[in-house]
C-alpha positions as CSV (number, residue, x, y, z in Angstrom):
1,X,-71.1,-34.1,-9.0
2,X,-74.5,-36.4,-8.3
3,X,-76.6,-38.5,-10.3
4,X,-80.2,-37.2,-10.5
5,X,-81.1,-40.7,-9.4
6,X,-78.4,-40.5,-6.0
7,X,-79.9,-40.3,-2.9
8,X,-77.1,-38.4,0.0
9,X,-78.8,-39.3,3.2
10,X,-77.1,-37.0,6.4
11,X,-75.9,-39.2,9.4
12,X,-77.8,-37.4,12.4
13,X,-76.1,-35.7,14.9
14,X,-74.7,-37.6,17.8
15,X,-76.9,-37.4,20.8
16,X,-76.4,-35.0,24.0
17,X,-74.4,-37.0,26.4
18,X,-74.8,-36.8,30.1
19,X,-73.0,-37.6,33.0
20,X,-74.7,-39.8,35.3
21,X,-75.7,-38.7,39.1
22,X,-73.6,-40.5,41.5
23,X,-76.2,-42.3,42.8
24,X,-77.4,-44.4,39.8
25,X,-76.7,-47.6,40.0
26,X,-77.4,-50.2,36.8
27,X,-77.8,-54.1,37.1
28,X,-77.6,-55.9,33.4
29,X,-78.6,-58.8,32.0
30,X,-78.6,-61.1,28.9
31,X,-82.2,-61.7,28.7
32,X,-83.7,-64.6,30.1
33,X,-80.8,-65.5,32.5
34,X,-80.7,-65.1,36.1
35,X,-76.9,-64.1,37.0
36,X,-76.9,-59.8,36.8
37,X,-74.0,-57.6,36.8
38,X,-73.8,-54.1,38.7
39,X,-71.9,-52.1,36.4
40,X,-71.1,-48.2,36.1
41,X,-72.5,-45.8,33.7
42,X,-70.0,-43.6,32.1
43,X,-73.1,-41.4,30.1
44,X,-76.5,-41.2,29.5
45,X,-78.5,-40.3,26.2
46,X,-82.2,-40.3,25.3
47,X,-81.6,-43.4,23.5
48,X,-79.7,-45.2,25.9
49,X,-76.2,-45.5,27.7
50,X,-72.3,-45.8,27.9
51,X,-71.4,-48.9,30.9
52,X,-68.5,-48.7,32.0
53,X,-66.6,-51.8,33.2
54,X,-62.8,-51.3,34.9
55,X,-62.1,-54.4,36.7
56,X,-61.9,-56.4,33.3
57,X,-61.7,-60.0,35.6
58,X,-65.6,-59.3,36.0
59,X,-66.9,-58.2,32.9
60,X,-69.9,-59.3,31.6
61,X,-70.2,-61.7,29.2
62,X,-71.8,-59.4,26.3
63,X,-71.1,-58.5,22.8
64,X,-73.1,-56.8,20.4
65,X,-76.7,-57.4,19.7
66,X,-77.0,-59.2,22.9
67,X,-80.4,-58.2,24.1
68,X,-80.3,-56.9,28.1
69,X,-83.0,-56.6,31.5
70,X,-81.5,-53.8,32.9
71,X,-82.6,-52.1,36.0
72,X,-81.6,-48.4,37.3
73,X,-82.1,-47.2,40.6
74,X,-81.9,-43.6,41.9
75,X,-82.7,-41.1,44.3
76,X,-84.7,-39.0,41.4
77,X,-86.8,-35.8,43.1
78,X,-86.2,-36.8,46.4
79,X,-87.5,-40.1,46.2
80,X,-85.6,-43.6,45.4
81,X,-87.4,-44.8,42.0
82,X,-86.7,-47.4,39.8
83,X,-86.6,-48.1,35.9
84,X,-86.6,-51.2,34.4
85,X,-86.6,-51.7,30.5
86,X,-84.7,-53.9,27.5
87,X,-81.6,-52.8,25.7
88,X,-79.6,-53.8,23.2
89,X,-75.3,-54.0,23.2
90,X,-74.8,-52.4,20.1
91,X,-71.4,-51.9,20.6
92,X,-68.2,-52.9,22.5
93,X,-64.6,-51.3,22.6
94,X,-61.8,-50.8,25.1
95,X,-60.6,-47.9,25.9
96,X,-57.9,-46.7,28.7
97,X,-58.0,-50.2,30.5
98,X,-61.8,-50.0,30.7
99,X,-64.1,-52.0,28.8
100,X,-67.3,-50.3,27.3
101,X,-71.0,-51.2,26.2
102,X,-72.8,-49.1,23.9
103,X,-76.2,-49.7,24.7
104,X,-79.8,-48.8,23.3
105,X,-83.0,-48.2,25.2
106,X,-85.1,-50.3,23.1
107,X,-88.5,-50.9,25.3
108,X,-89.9,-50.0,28.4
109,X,-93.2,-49.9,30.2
110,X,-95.1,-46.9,30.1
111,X,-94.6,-45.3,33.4
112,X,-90.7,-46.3,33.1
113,X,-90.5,-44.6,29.9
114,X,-91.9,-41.5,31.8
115,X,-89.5,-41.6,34.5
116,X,-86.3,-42.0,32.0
117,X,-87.5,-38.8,30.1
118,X,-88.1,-37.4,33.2
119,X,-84.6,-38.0,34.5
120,X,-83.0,-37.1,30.8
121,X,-85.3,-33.5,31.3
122,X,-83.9,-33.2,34.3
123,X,-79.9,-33.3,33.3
124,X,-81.2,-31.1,29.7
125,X,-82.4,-28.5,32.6
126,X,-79.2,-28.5,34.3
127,X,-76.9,-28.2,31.3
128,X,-75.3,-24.2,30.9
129,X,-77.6,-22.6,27.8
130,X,-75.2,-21.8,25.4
131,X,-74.5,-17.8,24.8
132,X,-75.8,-16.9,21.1
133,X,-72.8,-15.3,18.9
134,X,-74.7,-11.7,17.2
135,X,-71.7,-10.8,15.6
C-alpha cells in the first residue's frame, strides 16, 4: 500500500555490455598527472567501461570519483583511430584475483563522441537479434 504523496521511481535497466575487440587498447589517467597506465577492458557500454587489472603489483592508483584522461586506440573500419575523452571511477571491486574499475564516459570532443557511438553501433550490429516468442 502507497501514500498518495509516495513517489516509486524504477532503477533503469542495466546497460548492454560488450566485449571489447582484441585490439583496443586503453591508457588511464588521474587527471592532470603525467604517469598513464595501459590497462584491459573487460566490457564496453554506451556510458562507459569495465578495466580490468590482473597483475595487482601494478594497479593504478584509483578509487572512486577519481576523474580520468583516457585514450583508446583501435583498428575501427579498417583504419587505426583514436578516442580520447574524461571518465569518472565510479566504482572499484575485486573479483577472481582481478581488480576492477567501473568507469563513466563523462565528456568527449565532438568528433570523439562520434567515433565511440560509432564503435558501440558497430558491436549493437553484431549482437544475435533475439527470436520473438508468438506463443
Amino acid at each position: 500500500m502507497t501514500d498518495k504523496d509516495t513517489i516509486i521511481i524504477e532503477k533503469n535497466p542495466p546497460a548492454t555490455r560488450f566485449t571489447p575487440p582484441h585490439d583496443l587498447k586503453v591508457t588511464a589517467k588521474t587527471l592532470g598527472t603525467k604517469f598513464s597506465y595501459e590497462i584491459p577492458v573487460a566490457n564496453l557500454s554506451r556510458s562507459g567501461m569495465l578495466l580490468q587489472c590482473a597483475d595487482m603489483k601494478k594497479t593504478p592508483p584509483f578509487i572512486e570519483n577519481t576523474l580520468l584522461e583516457i585514450e583508446m586506440t583501435a583498428t575501427f573500419r579498417g583504419q587505426p583511430r583514436k578516442i580520447a575523452c574524461f571518465g569518472k571511477v565510479v566504482r572499484k571491486f575485486s573479483e577472481n584475483q582481478n581488480l576492477l574499475y567501473g568507469v563513466r564516459v563523462i565528456h568527449s570532443d565532438e568528433n570523439d563522441q562520434v567515433e565511440w557511438v560509432s564503435l558501440i553501433t558497430t558491436f549493437e550490429k553484431s549482437l544475435p537479434v533475439p527470436a520473438f516468442n508468438l506463443d
